[in-house]
C-alpha positions in Angstrom: 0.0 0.0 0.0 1.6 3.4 -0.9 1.4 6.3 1.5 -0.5 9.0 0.5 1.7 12.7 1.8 -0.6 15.2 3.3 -0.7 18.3 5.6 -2.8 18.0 9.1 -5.2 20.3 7.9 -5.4 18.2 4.8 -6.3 15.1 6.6 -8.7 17.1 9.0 -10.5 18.0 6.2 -10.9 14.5 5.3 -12.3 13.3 8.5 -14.4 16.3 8.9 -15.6 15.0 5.6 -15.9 11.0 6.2 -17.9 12.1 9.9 -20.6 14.3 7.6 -20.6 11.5 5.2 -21.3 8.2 8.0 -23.5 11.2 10.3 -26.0 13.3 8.6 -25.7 12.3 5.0 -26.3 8.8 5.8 -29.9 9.6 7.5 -30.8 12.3 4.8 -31.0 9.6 2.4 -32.0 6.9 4.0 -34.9 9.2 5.2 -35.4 10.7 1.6 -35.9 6.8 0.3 -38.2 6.1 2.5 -39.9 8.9 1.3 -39.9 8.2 -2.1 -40.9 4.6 -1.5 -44.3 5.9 0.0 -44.7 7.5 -3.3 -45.6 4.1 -4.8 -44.4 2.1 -7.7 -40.3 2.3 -8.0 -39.9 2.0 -11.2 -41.3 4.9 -12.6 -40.7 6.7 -9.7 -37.8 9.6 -10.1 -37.1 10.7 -6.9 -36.8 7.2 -5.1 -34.1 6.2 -8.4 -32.6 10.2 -7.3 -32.0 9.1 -3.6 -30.5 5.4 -4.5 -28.1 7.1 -7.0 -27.3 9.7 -4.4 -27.0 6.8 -1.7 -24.6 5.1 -4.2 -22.4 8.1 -4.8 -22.1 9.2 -0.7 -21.5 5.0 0.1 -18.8 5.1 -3.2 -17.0 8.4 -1.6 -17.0 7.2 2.2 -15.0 4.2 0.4 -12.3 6.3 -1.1 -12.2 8.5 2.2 -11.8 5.5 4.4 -9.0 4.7 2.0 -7.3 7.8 2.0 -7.4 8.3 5.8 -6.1 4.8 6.3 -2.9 5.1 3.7 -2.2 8.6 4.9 1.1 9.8 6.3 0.5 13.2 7.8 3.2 15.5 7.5 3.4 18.2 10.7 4.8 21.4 8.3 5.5 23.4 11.9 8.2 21.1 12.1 9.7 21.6 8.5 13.2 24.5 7.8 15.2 25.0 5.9 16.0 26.8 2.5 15.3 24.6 0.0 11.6 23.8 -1.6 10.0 20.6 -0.1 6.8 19.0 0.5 4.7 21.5 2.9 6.6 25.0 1.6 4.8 28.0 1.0 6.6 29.8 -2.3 6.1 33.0 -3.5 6.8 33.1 -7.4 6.9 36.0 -9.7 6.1 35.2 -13.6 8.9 36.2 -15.6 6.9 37.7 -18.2 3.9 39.4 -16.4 5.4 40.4 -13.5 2.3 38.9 -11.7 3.3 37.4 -8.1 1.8 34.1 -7.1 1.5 32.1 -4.1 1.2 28.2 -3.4 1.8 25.8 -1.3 3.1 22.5 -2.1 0.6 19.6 -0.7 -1.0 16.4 -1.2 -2.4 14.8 -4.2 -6.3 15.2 -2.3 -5.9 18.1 -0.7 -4.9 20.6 -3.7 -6.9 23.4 -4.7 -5.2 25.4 -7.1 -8.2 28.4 -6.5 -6.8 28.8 -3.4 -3.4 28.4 -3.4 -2.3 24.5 -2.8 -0.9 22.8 -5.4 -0.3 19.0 -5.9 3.3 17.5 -5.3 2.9 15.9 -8.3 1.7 18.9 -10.4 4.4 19.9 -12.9 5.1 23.2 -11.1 5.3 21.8 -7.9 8.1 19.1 -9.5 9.8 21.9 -10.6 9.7 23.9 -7.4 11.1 21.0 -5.5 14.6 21.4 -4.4 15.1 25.0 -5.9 15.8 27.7 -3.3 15.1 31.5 -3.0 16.1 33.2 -5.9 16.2 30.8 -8.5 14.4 30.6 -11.4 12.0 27.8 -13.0 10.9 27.0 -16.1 7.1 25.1 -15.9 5.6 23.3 -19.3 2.3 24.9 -19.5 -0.8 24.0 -21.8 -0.4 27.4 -22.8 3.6 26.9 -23.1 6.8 27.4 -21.4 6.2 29.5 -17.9 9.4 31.2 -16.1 9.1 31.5 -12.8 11.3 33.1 -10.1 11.6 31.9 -6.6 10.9 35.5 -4.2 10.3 33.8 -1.1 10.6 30.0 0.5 8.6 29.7 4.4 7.0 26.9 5.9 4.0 28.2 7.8 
């Protein structure tokens, strides 16, 4: 079984979300079946074929949750120095050619959200970030092309 890196907050995330899941989710739709089964015949019947497929889809993600939480290896980033650009690092880059600053932080493969700042350690910026320091400068294939980057600022926070 391979580890799957992630930050605490990452993995809190991911219980908070398996405990919605298993607690209130759960009893939604089993109440909202029950519901629909009142209605009558099933097999015409929209909302009772609604709930199962919602049913399927909550059991299906509690699944890969459980999975995720159970192959994870939680990496404390308060603990992390140094200089260098490593799983957990907060990097502030400038683009070469816009002059537009951004600001991400290196994380796990289920925890990334590029809309707010955390990128995947296997995205192909992050894989060029890693092991660069402050001041250096990367070059990212893009789907839109080549990207230059420079390095401003390295801090694990």
């Amino acid at each position: 079984m391979e580890k799957i890196p992630m930050t605490a907050a990452g993995f809190k995330s991911l219980e908070d979300e398996l405990e919605r899941l298993k607690g209130q989710d759960r009893h939604d739709i089993i109440k909202a079946i029950a519901e629909a089964r009142a209605h009558g015949d099933l097999s015409e019947n929209a909302e009772y074929h609604a709930a199962k497929e919602k049913q399927s889809f909550i059991e299906g993600r509690v699944m890969e949750l459980e999975d995720q939480i159970g192959r994870a290896e939680v990496i404390d980033i308060s603990k992390l120095s140094g200089t260098s650009i490593k799983f957990g690092a907060t990097v502030t880059l400038v683009d070469e050619d816009t002059d537009a600053k951004r600001k991400y932080q290196i994380v796990g493969d289920v925890e990334s959200d590029a809309q707010r700042g955390k990128i995947s350690i296997s995205s192909p910026i992050a894989r060029a970030l890693i092991g660069k320091t402050k001041g250096d400068t990367v070059e990212v294939a893009a789907p839109g092309g080549a990207r230059s980057y420079e390095i401003l600022k390295v801090e694990f926070v």
